[in-house]
VEXKOLLO-318695 format. One record per residue (C-alpha): residue in three letters; x, y, z. Coordinates in nm, 4 decimals. Each point is the difference from the previous one (the first is absolute). Layout:
ALA  X  Y  Z
...
***
This chain:
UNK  1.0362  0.4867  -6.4942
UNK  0.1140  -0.3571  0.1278
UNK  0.2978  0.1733  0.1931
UNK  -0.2549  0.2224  0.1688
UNK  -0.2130  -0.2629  0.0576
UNK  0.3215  -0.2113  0.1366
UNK  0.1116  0.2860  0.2010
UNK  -0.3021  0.0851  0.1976
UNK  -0.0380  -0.4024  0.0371
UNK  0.3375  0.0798  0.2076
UNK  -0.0639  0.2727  0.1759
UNK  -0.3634  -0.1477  0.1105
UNK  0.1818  -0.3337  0.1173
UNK  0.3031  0.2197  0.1896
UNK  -0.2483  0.2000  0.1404
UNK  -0.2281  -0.3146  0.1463
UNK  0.3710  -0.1524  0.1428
UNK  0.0368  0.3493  0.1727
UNK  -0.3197  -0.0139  0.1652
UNK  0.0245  -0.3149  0.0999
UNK  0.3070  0.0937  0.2093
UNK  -0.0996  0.2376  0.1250
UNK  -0.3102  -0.1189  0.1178
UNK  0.2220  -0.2953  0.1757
UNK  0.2145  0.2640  0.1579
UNK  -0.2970  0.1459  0.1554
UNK  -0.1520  -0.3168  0.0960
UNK  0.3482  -0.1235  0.2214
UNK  -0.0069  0.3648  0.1218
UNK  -0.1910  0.1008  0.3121
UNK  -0.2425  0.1891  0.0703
UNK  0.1935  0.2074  0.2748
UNK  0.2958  0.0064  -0.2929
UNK  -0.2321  0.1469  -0.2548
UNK  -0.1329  0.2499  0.2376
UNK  0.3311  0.1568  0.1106
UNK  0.1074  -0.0077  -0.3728
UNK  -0.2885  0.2346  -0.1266
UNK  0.0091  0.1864  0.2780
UNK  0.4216  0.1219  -0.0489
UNK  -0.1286  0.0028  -0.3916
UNK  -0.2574  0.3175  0.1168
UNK  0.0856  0.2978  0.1006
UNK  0.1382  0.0252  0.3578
UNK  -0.1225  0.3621  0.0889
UNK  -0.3740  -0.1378  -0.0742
UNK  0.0369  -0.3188  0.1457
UNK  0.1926  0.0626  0.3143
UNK  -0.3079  0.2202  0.1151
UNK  -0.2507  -0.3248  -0.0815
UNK  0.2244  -0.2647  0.1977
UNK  0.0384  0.2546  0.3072
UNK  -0.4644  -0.0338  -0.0582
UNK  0.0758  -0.4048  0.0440
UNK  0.2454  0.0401  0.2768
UNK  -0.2170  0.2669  0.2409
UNK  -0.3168  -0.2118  -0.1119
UNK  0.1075  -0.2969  0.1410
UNK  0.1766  0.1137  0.2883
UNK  -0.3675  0.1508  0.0636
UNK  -0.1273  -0.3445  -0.0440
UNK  0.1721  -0.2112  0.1612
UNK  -0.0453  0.2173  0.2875
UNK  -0.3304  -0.0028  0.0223
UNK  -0.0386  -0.3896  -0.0895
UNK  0.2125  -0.0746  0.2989
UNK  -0.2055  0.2719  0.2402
UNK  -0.3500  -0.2132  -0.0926
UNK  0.1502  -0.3613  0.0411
UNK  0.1212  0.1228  0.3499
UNK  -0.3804  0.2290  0.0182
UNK  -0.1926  -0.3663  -0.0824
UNK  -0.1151  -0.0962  0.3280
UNK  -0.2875  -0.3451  0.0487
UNK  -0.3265  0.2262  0.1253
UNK  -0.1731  -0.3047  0.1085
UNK  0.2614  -0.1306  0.2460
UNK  0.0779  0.3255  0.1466
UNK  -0.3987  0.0778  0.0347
UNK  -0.0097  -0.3441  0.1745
UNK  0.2747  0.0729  0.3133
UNK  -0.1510  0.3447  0.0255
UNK  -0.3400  -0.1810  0.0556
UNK  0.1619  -0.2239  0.2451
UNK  0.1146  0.3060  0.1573
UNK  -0.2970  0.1293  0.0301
UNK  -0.2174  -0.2685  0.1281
UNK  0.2529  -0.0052  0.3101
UNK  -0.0827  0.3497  -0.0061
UNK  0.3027  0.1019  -0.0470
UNK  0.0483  0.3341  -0.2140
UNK  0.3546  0.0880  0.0828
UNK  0.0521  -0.3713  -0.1216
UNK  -0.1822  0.0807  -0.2876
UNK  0.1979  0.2748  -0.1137
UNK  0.3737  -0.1230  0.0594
UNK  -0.1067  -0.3241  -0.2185
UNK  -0.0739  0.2973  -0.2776
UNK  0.3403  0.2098  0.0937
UNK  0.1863  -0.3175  0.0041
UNK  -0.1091  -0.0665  -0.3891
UNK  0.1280  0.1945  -0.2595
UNK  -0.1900  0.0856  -0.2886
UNK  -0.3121  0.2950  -0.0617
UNK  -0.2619  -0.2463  0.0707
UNK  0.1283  -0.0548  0.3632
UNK  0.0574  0.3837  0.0363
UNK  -0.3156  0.0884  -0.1113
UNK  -0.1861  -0.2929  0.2864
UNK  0.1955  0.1863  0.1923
UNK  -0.1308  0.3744  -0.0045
UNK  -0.3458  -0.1881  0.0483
UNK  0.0842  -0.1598  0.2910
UNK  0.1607  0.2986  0.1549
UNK  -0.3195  0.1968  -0.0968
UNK  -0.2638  -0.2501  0.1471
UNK  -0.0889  0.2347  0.2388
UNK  -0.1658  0.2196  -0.2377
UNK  -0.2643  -0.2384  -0.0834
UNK  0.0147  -0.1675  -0.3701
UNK  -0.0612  0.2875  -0.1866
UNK  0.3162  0.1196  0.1429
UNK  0.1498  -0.2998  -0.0852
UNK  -0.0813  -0.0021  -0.3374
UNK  0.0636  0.3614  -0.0126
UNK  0.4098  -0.0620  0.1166
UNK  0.0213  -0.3019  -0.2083
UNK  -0.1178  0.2119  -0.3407
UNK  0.2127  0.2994  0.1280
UNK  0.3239  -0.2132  0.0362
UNK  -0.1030  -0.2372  -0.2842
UNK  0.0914  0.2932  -0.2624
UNK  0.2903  0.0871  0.1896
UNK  0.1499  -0.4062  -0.0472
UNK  -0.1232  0.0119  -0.3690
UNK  0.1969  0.3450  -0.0935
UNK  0.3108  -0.1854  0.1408
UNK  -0.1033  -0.3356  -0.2067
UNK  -0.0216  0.2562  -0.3142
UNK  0.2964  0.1651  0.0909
UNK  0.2443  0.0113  -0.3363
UNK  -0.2427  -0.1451  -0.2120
UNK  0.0045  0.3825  -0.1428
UNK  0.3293  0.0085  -0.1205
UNK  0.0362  -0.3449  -0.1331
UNK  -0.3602  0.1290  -0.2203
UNK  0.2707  0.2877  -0.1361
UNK  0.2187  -0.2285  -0.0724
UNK  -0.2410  -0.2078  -0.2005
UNK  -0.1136  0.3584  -0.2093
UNK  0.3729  0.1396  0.0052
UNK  0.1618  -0.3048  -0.1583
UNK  -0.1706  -0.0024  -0.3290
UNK  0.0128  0.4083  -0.0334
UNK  0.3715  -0.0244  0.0732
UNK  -0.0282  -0.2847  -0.3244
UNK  -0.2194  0.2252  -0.2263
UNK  0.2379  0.2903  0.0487
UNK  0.2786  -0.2320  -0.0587
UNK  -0.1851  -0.0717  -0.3195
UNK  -0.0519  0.3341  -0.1404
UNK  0.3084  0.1337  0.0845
UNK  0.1864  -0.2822  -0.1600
UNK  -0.2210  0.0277  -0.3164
UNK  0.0289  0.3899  -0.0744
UNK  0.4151  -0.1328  0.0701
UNK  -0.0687  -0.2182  -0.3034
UNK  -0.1265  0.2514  -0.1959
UNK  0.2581  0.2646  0.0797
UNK  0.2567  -0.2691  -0.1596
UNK  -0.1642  -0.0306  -0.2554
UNK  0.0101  0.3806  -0.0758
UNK  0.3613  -0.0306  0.1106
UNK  0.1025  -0.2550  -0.2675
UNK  -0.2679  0.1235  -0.2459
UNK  -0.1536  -0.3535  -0.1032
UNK  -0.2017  -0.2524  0.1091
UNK  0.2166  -0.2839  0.0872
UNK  -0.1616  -0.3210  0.1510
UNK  0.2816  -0.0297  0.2172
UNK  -0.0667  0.3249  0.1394
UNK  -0.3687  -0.0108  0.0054
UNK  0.0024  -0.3576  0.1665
UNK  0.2614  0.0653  0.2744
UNK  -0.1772  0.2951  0.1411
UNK  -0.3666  -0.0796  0.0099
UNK  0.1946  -0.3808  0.1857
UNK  0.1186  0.2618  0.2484
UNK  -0.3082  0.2212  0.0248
UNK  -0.2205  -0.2984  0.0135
UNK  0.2339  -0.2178  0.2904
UNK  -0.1190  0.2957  0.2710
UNK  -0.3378  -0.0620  -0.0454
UNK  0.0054  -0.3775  0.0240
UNK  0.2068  0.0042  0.2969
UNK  -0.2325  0.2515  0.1549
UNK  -0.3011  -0.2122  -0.0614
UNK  0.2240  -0.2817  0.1759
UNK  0.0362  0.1663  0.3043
UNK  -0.3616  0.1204  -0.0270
UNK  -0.1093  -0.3589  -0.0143
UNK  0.2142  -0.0964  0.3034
UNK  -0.1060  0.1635  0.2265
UNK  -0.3683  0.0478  -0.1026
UNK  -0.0072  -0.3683  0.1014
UNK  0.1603  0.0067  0.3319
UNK  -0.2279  0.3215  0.0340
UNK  -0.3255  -0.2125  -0.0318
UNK  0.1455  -0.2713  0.2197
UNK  0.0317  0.2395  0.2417
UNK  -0.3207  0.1611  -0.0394
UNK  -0.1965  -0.3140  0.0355
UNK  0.2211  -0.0759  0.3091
UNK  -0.0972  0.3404  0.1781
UNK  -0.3567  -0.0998  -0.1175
UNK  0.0277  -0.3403  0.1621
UNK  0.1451  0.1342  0.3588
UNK  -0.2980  0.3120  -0.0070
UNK  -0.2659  -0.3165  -0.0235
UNK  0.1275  -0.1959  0.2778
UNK  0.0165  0.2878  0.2032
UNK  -0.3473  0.1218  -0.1092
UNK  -0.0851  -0.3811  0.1432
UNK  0.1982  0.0109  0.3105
UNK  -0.1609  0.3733  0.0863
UNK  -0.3434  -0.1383  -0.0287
UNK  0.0789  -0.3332  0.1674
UNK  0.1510  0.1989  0.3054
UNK  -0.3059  0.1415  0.0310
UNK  -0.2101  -0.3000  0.0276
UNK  0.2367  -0.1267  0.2141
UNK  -0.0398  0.2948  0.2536
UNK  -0.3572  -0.0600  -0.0459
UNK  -0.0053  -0.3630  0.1087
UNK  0.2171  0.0652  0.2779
UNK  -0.2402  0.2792  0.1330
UNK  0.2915  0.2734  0.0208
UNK  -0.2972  0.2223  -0.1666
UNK  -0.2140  0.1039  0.2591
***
């Protein structure tokens, strides 16, 4: 009984040393280190398909993060030299100050100016009509990188299950239930979904940054439309 006793004192104090290094080994390792580790330890056929999700997903992002900055235009200061413009009474002027910024907003002052002839219900009416036009292009991609968001975590889950019911057929194959076995499959199996989720996770957060951007530029050009009109209004261009 005392050598049992002593033994399993041994093993218990081995075992607490082994975690210890290991947990210092993980500590001096980094994160970028730990990811590329697990993700040669899974299954290559499951997880090329979820880093080629990451890859598109970004490229989508990026994209689209780079078309707003260069889309974000200051309403109030381009609504201010179009006013000046037009209290010279100068349309023409008007309407090169809007071709000469880039940027929806301006494009959108535009089509009203170049439709003040029709009165402001045809102004408004060319400044709704080419107001969905600029937000489908502001929304353009956002589609895919949302299939890349549902995609990543299905290509995980299969990943998953697949790996598992490989577990189980080695099992069969070897015809008992060895831990070893057991434990190195499901870590496969189980490494798809988490790196699915990952990629999920990404790019769900540069999809609500861009979301809230494309909300952002459709309010100031909401604002600019209506202060165009006023402006027309005050400078009597609406008979």
């Amino acid at each position: 009984m005392r050598k049992l006793v002593a033994l399993l004192l041994v093993l218990g104090v081995a075992t607490s040393f082994g975690a210890t290094e290991i947990l210092a080994q993980e500590e001096t390792a980094t994160g970028f280190q730990v990811l590329k580790e697990k993700f040669i330890q899974g299954d290559w056929r499951f997880m090329t398909p979820v880093l080629i999700c990451l890859i598109l997903g970004l490229a989508f992002c990026i994209e689209r993060v780079i078309t707003l900055n260069l889309a974000t235009a200051n309403t109030d200061k381009l609504l201010s030299k179009i006013d000046n413009r037009l209290a010279e009474g100068d349309l023409e002027g008007a309407m090169e100050v809007c071709k000469s910024t880039s940027g929806p907003a301006a494009s959108v002052l535009y089509e009203g100016l170049r439709n003040v002839d029709k009165g402001p219900e045809g102004v408004e009416r060319a400044i709704s009509a080419y107001g969905s036009v600029q937000m489908g292009l502001l929304e353009k991609g956002l589609i895919w990188i949302a299939l890349f968001i549902a995609i990543a975590p299905m290509l995980g889950f299969m990943g998953t299950v697949i790996g598992m019911i490989q577990a189980f057929d080695n099992i069969q194959a070897v015809g008992d239930i060895s831990p070893t076995i057991v434990a190195g499959g499901i870590k496969v199996a189980l490494l798809t979904t988490v790196f699915g989720l990952i990629v999920a996770i990404i790019l769900q957060i540069f999809y609500n940054y861009i979301v809230s951007k494309i909300d952002g530029i459709v309010n100031r050009m909401e604002d600019a439309s209506v202060g165009l009109l006023d402006v027309l209004a005050r400078n009597n261009y609406f008979k």
